[in-house]
C-alpha positions in Angstrom: 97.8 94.3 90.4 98.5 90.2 90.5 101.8 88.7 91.2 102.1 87.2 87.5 101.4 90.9 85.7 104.5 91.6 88.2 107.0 88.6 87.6 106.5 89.8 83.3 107.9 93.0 84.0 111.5 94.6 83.8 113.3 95.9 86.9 113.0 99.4 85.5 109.2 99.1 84.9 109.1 97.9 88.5 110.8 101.0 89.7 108.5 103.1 87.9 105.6 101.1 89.4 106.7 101.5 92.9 107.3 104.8 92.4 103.6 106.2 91.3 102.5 103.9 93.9 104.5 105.4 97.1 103.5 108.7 95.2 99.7 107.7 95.6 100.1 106.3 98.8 101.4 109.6 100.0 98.7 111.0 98.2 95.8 108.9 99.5 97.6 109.9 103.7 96.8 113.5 103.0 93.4 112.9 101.9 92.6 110.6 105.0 94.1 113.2 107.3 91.8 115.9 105.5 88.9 114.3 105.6 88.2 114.4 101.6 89.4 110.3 101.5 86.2 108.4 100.0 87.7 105.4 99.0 89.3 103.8 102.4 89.9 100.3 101.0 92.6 102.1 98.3 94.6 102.5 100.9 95.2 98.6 101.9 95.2 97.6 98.3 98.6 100.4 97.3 100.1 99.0 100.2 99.9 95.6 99.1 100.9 95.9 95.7 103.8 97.9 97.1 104.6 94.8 99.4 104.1 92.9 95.9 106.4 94.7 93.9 109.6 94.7 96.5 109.0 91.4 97.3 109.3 90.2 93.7 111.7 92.8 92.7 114.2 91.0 95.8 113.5 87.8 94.6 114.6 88.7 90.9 118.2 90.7 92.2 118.4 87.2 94.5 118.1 84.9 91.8 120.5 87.0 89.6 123.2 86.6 92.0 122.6 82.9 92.9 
């Protein structure tokens, strides 16, 4: 996910988006501490679009009340 797809999208769908992803992430911790995780470098990239999406999503609700 890249920082402009981010900036086109509504607060809500940004919400929505943060959502599945802490719901993958959560997903993705089981499976590492299981064993059954094949795809390690999933892990780093949910966090960072996590990271993505609340630091854009603060920058939006800062510039509306500038």
């Amino acid at each position: 996910m890249k920082a402009e797809d981010i900036r086109t999208k509504t607060q809500d769908q940004l919400a929505d988006d943060l959502a599945a992803l802490k719901k993958e992430q959560f997903n993705l911790r089981f499976q590492k501490a299981t064993g059954q995780l094949e795809k390690t470098a999933r892990v780093k990239q949910v966090r960072r679009d996590i990271a993505r999406i609340k630091t854009i999503t603060a920058a939006k609700t800062a510039g509306k009340k500038a």
